[in-house]
PDB file of the backbone (N, CA, C, O) and the ligand in Angstrom, with CONECT records:
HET     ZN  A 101       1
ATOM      1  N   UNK A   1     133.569 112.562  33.570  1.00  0.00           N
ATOM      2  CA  UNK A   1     133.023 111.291  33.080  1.00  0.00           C
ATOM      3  C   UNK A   1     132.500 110.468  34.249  1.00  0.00           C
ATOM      4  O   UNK A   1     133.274 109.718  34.844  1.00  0.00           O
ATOM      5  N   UNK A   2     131.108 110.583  34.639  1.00  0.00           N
ATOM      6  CA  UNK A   2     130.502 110.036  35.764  1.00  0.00           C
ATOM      7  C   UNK A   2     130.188 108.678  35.165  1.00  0.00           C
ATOM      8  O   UNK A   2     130.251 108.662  33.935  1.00  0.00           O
ATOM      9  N   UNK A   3     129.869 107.553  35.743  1.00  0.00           N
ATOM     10  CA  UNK A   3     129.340 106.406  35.471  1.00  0.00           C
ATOM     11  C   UNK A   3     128.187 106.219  35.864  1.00  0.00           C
ATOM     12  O   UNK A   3     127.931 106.133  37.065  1.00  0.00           O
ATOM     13  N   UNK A   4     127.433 106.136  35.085  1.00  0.00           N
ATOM     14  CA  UNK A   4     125.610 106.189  34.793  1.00  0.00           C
ATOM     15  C   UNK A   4     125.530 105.159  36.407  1.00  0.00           C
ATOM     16  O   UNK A   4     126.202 104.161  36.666  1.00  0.00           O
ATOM     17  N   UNK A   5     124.729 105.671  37.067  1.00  0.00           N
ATOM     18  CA  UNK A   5     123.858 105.322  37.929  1.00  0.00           C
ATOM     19  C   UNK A   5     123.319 104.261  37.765  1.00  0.00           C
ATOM     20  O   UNK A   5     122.147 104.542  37.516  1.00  0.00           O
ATOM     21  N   UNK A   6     123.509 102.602  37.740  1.00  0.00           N
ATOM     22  CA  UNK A   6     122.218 101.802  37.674  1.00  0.00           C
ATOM     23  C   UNK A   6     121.462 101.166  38.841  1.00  0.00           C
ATOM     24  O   UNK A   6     121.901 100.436  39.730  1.00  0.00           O
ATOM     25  N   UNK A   7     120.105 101.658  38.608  1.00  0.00           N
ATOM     26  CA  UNK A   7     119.157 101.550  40.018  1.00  0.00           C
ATOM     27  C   UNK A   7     119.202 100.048  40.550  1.00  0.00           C
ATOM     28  O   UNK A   7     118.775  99.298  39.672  1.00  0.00           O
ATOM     29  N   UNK A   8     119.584  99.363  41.710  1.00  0.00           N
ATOM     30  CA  UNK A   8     119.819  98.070  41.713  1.00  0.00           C
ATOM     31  C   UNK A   8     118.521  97.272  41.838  1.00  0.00           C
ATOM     32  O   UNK A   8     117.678  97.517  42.702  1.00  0.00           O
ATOM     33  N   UNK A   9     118.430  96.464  41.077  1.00  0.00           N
ATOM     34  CA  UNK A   9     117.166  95.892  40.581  1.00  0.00           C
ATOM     35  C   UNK A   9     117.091  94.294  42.061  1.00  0.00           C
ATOM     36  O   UNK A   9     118.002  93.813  42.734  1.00  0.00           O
ATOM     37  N   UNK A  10     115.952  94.041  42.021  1.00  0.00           N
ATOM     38  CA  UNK A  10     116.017  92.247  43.273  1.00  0.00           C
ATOM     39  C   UNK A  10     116.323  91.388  42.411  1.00  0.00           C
ATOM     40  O   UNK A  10     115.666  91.089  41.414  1.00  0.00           O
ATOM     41  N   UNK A  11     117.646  90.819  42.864  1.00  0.00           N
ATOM     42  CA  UNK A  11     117.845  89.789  42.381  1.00  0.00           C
ATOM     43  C   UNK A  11     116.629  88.665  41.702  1.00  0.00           C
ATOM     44  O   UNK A  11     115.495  88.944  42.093  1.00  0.00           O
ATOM     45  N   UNK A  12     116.681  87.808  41.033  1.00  0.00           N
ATOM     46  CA  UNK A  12     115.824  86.770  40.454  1.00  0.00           C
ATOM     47  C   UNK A  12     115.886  85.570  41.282  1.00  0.00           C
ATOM     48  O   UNK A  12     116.976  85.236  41.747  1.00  0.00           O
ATOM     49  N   UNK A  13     114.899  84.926  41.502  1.00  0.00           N
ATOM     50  CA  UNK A  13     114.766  84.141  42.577  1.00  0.00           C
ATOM     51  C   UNK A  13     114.601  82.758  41.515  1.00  0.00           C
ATOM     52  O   UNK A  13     114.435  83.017  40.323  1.00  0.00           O
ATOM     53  N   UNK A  14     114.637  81.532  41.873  1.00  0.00           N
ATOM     54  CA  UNK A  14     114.521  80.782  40.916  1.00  0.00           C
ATOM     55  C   UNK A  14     112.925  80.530  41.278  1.00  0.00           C
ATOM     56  O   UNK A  14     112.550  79.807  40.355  1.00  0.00           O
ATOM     57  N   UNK A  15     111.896  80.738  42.075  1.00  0.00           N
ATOM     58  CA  UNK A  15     110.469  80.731  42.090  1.00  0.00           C
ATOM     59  C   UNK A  15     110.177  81.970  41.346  1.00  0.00           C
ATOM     60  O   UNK A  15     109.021  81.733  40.999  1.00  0.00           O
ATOM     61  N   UNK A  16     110.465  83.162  40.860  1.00  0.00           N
ATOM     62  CA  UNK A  16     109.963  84.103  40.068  1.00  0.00           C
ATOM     63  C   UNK A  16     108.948  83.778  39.234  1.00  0.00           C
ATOM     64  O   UNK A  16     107.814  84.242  39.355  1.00  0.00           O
ATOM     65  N   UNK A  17     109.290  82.986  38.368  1.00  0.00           N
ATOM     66  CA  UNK A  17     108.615  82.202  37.101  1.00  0.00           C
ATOM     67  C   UNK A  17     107.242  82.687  37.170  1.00  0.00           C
ATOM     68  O   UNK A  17     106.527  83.336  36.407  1.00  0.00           O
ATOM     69  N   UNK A  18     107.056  82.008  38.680  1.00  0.00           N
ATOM     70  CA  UNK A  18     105.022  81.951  38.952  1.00  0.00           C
ATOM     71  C   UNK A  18     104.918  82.838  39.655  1.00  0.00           C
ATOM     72  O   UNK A  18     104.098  83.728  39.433  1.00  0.00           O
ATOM     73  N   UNK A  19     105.825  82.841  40.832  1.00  0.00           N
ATOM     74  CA  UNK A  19     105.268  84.338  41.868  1.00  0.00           C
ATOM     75  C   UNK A  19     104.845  83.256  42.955  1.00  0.00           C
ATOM     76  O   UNK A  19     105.216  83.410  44.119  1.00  0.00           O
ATOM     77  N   UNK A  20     103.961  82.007  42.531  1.00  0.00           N
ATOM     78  CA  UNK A  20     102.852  81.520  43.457  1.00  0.00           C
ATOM     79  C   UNK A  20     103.526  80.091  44.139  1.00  0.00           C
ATOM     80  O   UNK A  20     104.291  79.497  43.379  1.00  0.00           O
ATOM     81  N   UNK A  21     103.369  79.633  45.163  1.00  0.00           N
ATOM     82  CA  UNK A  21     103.036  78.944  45.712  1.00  0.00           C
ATOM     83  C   UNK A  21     102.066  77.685  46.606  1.00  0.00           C
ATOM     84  O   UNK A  21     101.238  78.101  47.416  1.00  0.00           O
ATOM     85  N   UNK A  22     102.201  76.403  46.435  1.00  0.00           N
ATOM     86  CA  UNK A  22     100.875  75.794  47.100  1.00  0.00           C
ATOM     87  C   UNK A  22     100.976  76.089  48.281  1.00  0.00           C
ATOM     88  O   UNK A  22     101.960  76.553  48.858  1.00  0.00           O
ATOM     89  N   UNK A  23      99.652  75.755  48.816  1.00  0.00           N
ATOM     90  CA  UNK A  23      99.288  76.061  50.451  1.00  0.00           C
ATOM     91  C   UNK A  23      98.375  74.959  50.504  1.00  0.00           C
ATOM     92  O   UNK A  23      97.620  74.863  49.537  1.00  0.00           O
ATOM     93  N   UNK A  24      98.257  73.982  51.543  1.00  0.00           N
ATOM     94  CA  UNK A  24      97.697  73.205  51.703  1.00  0.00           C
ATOM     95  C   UNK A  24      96.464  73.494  53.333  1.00  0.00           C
ATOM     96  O   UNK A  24      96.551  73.089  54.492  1.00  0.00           O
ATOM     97  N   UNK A  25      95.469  74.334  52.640  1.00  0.00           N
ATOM     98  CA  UNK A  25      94.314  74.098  53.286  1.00  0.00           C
ATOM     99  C   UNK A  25      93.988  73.114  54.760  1.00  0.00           C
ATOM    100  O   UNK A  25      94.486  72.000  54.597  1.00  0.00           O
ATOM    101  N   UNK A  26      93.270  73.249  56.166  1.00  0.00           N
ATOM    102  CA  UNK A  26      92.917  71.992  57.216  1.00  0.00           C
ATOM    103  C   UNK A  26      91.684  71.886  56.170  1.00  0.00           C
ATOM    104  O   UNK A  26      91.324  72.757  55.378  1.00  0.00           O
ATOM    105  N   UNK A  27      91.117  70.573  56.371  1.00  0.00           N
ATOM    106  CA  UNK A  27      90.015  70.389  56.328  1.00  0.00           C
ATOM    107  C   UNK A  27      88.875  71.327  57.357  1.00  0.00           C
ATOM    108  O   UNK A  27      89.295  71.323  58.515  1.00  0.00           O
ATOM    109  N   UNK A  28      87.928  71.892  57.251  1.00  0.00           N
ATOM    110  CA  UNK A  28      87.008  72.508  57.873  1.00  0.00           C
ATOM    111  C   UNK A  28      85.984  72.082  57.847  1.00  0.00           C
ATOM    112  O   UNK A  28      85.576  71.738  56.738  1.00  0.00           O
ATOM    113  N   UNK A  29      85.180  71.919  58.903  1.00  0.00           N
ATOM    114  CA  UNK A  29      83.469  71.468  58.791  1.00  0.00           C
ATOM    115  C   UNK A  29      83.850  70.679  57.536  1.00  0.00           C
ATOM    116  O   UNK A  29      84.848  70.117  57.086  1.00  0.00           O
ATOM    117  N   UNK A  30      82.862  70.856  57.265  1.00  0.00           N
ATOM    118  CA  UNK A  30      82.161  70.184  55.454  1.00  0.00           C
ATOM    119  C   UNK A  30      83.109  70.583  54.587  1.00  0.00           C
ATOM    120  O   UNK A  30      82.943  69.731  53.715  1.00  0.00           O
ATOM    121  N   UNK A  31      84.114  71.368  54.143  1.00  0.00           N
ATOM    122  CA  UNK A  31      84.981  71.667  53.694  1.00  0.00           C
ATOM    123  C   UNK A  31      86.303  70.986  53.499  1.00  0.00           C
ATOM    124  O   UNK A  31      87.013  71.285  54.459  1.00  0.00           O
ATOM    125  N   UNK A  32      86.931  70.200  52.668  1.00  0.00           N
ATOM    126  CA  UNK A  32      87.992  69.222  52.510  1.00  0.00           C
ATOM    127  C   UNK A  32      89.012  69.695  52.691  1.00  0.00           C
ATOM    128  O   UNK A  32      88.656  70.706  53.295  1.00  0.00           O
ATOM    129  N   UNK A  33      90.347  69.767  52.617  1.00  0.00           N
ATOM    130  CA  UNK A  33      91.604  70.230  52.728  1.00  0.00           C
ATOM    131  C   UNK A  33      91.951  70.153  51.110  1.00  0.00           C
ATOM    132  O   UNK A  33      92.253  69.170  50.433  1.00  0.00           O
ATOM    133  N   UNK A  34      91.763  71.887  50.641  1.00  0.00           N
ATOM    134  CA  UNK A  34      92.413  71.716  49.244  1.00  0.00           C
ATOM    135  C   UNK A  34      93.769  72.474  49.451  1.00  0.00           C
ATOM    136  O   UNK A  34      94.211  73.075  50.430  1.00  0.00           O
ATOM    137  N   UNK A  35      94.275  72.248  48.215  1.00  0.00           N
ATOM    138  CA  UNK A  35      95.623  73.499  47.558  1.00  0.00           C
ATOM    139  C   UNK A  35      95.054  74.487  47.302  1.00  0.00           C
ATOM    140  O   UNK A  35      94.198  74.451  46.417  1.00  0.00           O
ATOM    141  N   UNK A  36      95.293  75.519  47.886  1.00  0.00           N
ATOM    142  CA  UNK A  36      95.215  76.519  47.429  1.00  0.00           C
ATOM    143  C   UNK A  36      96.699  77.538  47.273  1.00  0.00           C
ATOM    144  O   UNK A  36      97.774  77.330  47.835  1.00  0.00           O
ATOM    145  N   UNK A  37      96.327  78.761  46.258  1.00  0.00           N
ATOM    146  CA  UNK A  37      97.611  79.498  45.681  1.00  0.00           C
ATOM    147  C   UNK A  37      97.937  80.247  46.843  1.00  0.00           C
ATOM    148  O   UNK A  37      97.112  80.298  47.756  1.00  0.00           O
ATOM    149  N   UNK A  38      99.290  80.977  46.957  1.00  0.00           N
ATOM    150  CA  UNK A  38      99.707  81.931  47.620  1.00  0.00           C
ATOM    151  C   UNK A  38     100.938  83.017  47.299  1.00  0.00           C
ATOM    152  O   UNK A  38     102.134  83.015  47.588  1.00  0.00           O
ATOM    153  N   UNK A  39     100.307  83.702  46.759  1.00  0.00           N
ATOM    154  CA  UNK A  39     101.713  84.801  46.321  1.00  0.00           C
ATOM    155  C   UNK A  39     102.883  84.703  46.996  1.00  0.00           C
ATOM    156  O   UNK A  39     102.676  84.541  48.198  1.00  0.00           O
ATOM    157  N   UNK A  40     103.826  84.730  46.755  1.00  0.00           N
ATOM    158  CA  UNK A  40     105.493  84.977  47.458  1.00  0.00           C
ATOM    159  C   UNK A  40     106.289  85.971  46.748  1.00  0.00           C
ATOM    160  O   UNK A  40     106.805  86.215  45.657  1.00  0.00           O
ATOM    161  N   UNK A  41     106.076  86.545  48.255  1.00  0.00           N
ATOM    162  CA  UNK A  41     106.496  88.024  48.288  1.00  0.00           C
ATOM    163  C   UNK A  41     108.288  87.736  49.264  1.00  0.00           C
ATOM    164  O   UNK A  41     109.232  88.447  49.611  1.00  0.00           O
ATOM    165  N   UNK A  42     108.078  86.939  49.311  1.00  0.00           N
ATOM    166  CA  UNK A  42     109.488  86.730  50.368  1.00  0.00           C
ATOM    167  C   UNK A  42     109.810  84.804  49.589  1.00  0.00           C
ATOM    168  O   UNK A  42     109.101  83.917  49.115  1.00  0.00           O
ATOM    169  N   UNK A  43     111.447  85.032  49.907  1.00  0.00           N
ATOM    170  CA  UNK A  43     111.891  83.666  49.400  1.00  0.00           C
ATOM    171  C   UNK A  43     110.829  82.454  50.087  1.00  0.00           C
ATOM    172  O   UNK A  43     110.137  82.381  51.103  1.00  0.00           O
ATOM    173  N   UNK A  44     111.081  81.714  49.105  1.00  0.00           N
ATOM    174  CA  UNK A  44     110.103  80.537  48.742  1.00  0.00           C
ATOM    175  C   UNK A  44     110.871  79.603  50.722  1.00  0.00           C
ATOM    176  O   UNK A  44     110.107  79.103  51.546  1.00  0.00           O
ATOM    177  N   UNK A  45     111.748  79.644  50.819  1.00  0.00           N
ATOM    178  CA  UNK A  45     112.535  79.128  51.844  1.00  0.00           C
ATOM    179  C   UNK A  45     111.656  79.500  53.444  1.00  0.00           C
ATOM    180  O   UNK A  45     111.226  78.610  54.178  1.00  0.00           O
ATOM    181  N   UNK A  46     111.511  81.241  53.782  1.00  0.00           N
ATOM    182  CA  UNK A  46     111.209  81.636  54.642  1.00  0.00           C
ATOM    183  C   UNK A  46     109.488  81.595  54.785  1.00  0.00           C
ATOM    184  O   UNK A  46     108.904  81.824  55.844  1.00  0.00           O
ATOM    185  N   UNK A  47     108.801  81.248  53.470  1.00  0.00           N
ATOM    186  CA  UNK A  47     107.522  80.602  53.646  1.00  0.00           C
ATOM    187  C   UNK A  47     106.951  79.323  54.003  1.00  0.00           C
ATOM    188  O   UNK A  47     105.913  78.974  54.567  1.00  0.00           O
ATOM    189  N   UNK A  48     108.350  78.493  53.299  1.00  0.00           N
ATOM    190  CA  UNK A  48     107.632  77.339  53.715  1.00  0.00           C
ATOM    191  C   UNK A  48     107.569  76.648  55.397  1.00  0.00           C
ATOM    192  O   UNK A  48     108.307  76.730  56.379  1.00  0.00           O
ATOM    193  N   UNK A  49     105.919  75.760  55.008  1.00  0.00           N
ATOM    194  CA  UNK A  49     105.325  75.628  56.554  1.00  0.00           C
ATOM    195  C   UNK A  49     104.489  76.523  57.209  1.00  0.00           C
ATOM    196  O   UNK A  49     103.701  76.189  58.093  1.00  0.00           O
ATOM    197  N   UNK A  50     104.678  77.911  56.699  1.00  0.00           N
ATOM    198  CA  UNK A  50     104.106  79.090  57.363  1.00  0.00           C
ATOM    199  C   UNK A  50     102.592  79.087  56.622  1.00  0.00           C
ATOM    200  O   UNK A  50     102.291  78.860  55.451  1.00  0.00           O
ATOM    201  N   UNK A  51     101.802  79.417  57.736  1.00  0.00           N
ATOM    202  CA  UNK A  51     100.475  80.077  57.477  1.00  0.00           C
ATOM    203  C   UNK A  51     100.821  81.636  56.689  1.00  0.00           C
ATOM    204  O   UNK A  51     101.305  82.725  56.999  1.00  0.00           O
ATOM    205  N   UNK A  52     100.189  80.903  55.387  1.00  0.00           N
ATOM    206  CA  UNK A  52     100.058  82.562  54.745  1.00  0.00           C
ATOM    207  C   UNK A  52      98.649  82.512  54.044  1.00  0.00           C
ATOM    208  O   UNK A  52      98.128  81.429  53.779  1.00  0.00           O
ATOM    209  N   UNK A  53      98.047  83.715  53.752  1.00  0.00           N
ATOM    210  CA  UNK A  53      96.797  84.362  53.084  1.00  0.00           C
ATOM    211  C   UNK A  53      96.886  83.792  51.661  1.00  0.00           C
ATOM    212  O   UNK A  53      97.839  84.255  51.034  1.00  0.00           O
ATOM    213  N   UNK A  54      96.205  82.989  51.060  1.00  0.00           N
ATOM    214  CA  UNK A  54      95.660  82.660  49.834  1.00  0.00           C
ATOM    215  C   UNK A  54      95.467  83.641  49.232  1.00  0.00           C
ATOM    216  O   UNK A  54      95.183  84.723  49.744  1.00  0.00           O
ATOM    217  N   UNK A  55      95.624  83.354  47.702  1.00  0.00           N
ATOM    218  CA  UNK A  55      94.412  83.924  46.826  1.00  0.00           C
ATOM    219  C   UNK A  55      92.680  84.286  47.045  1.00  0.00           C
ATOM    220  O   UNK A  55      91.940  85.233  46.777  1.00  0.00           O
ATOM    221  N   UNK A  56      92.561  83.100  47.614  1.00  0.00           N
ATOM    222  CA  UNK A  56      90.927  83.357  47.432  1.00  0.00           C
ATOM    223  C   UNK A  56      90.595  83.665  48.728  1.00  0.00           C
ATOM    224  O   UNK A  56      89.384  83.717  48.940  1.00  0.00           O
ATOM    225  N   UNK A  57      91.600  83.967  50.001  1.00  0.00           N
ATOM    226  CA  UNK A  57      91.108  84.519  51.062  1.00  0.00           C
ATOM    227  C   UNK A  57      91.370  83.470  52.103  1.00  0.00           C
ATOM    228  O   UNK A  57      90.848  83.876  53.141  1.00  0.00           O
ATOM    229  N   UNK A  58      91.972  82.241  52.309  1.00  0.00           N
ATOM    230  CA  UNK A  58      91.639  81.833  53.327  1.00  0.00           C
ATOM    231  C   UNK A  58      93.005  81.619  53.998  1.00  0.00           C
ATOM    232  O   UNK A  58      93.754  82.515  53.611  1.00  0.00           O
ATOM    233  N   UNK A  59      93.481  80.983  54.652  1.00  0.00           N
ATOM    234  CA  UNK A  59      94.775  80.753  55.338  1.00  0.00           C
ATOM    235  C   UNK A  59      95.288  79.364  55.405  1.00  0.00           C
ATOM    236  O   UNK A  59      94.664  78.524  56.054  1.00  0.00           O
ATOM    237  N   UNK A  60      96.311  79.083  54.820  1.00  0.00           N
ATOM    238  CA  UNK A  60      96.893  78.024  54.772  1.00  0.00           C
ATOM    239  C   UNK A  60      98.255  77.669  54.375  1.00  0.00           C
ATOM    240  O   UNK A  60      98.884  78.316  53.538  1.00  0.00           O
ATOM    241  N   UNK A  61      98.691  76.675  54.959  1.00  0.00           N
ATOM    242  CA  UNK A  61     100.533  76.239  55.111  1.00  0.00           C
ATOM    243  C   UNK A  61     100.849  76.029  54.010  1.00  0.00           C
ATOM    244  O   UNK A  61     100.279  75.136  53.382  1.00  0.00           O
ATOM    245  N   UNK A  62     101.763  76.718  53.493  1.00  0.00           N
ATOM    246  CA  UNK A  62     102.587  76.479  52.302  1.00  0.00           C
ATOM    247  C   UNK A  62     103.693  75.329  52.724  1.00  0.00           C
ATOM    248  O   UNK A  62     104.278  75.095  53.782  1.00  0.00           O
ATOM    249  N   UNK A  63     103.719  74.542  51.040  1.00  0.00           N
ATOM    250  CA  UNK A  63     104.407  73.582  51.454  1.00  0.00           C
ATOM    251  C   UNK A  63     105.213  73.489  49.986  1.00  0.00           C
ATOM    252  O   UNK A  63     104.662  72.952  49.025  1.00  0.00           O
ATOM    253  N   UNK A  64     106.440  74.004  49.899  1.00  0.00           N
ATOM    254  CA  UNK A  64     107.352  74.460  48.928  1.00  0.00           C
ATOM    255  C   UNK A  64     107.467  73.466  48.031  1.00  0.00           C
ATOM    256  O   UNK A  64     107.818  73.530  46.853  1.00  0.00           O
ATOM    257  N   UNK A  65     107.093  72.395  48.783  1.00  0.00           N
ATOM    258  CA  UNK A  65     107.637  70.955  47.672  1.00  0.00           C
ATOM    259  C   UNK A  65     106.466  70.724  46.782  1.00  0.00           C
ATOM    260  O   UNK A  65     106.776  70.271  45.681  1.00  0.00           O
ATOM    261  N   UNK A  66     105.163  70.928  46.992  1.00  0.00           N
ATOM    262  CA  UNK A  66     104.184  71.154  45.790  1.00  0.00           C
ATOM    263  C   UNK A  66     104.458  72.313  44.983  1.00  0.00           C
ATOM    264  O   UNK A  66     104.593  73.476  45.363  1.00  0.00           O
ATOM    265  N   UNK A  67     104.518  71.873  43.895  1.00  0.00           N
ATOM    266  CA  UNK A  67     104.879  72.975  42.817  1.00  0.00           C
ATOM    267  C   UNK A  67     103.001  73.495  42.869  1.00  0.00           C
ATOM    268  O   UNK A  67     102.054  72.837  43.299  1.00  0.00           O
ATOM    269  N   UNK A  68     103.009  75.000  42.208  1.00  0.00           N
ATOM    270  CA  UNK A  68     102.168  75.901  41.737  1.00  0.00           C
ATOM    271  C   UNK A  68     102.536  76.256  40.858  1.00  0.00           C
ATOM    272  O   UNK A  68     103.619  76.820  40.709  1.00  0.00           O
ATOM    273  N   UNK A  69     101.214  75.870  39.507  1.00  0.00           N
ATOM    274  CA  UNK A  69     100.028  74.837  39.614  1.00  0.00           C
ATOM    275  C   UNK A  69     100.331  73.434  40.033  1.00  0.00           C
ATOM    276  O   UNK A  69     101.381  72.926  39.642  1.00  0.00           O
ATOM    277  N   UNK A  70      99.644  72.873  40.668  1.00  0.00           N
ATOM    278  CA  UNK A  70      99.301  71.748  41.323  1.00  0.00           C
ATOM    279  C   UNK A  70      99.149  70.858  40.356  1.00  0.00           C
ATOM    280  O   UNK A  70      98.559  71.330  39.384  1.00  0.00           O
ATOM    281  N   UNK A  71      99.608  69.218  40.207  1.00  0.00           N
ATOM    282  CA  UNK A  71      99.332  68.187  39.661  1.00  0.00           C
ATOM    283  C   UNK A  71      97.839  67.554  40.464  1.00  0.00           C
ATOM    284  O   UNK A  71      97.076  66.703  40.006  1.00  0.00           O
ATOM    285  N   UNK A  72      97.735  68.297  41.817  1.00  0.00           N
ATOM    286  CA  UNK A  72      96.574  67.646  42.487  1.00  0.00           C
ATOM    287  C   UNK A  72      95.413  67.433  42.144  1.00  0.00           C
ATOM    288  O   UNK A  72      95.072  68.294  41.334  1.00  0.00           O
ATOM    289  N   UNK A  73      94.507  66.611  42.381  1.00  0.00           N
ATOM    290  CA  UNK A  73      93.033  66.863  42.080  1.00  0.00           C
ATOM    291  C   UNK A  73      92.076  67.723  43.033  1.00  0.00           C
ATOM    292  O   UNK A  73      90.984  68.146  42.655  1.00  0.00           O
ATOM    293  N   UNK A  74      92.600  67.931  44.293  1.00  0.00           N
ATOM    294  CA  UNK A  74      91.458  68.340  45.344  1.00  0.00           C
ATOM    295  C   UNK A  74      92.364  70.106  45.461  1.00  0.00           C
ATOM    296  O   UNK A  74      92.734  70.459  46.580  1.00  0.00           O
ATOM    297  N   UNK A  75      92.545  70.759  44.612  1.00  0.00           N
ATOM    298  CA  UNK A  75      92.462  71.956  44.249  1.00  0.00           C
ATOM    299  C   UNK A  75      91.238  72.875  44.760  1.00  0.00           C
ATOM    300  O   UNK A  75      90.080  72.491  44.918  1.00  0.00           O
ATOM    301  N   UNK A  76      91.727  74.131  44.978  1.00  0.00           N
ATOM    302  CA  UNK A  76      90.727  75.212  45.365  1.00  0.00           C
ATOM    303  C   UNK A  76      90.813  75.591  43.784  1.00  0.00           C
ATOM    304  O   UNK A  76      91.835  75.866  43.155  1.00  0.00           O
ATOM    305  N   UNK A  77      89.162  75.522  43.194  1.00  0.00           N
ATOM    306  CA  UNK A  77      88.865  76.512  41.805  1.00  0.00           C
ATOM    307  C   UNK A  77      89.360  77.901  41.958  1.00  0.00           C
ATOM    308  O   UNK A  77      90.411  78.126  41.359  1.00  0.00           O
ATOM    309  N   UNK A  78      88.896  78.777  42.553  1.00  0.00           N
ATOM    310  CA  UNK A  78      89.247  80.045  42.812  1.00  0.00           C
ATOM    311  C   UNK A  78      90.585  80.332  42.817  1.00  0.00           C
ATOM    312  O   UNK A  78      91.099  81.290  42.240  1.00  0.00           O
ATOM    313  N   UNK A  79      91.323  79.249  43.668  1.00  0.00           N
ATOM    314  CA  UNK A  79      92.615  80.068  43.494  1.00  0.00           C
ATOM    315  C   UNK A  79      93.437  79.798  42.193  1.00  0.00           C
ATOM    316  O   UNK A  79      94.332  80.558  41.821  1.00  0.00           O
ATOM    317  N   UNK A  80      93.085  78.702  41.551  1.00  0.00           N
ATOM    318  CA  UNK A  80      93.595  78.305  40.014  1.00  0.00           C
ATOM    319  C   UNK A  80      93.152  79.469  39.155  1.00  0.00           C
ATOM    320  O   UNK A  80      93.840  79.740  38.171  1.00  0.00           O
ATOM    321  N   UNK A  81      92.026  80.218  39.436  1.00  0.00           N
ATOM    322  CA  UNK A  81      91.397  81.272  38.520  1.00  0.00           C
ATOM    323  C   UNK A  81      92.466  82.357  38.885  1.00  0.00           C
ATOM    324  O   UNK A  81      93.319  82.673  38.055  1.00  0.00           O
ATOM    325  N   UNK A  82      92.424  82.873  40.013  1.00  0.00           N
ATOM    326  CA  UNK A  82      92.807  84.032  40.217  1.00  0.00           C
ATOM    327  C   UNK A  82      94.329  83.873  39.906  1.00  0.00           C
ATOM    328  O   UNK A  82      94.553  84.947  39.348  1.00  0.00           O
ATOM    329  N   UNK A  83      95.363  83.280  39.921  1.00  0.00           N
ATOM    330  CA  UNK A  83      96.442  82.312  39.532  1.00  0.00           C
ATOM    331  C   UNK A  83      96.886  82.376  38.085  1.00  0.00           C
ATOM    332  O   UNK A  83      98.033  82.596  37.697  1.00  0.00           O
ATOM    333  N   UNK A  84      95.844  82.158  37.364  1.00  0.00           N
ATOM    334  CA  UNK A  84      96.269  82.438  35.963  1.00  0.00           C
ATOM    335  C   UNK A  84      95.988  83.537  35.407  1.00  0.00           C
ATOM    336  O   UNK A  84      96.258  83.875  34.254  1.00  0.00           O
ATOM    337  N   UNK A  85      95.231  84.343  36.517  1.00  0.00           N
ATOM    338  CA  UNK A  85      94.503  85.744  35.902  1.00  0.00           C
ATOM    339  C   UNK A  85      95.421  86.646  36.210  1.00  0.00           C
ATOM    340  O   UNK A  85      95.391  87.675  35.535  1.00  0.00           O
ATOM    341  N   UNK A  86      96.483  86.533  37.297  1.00  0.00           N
ATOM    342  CA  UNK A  86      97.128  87.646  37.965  1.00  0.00           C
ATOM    343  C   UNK A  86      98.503  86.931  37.221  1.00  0.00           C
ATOM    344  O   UNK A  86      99.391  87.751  36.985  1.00  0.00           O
ATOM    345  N   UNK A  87      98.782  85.603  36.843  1.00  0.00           N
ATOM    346  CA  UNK A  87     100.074  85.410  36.087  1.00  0.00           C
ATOM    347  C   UNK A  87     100.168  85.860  34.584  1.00  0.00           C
ATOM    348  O   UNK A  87     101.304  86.120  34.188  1.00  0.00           O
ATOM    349  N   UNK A  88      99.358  85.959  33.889  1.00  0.00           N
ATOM    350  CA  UNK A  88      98.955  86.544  32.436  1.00  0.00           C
ATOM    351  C   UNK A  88     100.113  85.568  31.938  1.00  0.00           C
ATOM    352  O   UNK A  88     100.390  85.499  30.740  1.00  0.00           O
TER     353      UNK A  88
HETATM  354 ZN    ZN A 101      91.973  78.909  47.517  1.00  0.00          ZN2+
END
């Protein structure tokens, strides 16, 4: 009488929900400082502050205390798209 094997699954993180994170964009040239999304692949803890890769490609500091989606107005479109497209 062996006891079934169960494969140990990752714990649940309480950011699971979305997966995503804000990142708050520098301003660039002509370019404003938006929110943009950022997957979290690692606890929400060891990202924040850190430069990580957006959704839509660009690089910017996550800042844990903005929830994703954003209440903000100066939002990156793209990454709100890709955001709800990859959260289904
Ligand atoms: Zn973006």
């Amino acid at each position: 009488m062996a006891a079934p094997t169960v494969p140990a699954s990752p714990a649940p993180t309480a950011f699971a929900a979305t997966g995503f994170a804000a990142a708050r964009s520098r301003a660039h040239g002509p370019t404003a400082a938006l929110w943009h999304a950022v997957e979290l692949h690692r606890p929400a803890g060891e990202v924040d502050g850190a430069c990580e890769l957006t959704l839509c490609g660009t690089l910017a500091r996550v800042s844990v205390d903005e929830p994703w989606p954003t209440q903000a107005r100066d939002v990156c479109v793209p990454c709100v798209v890709l955001s709800r497209s990859s959260a289904r």
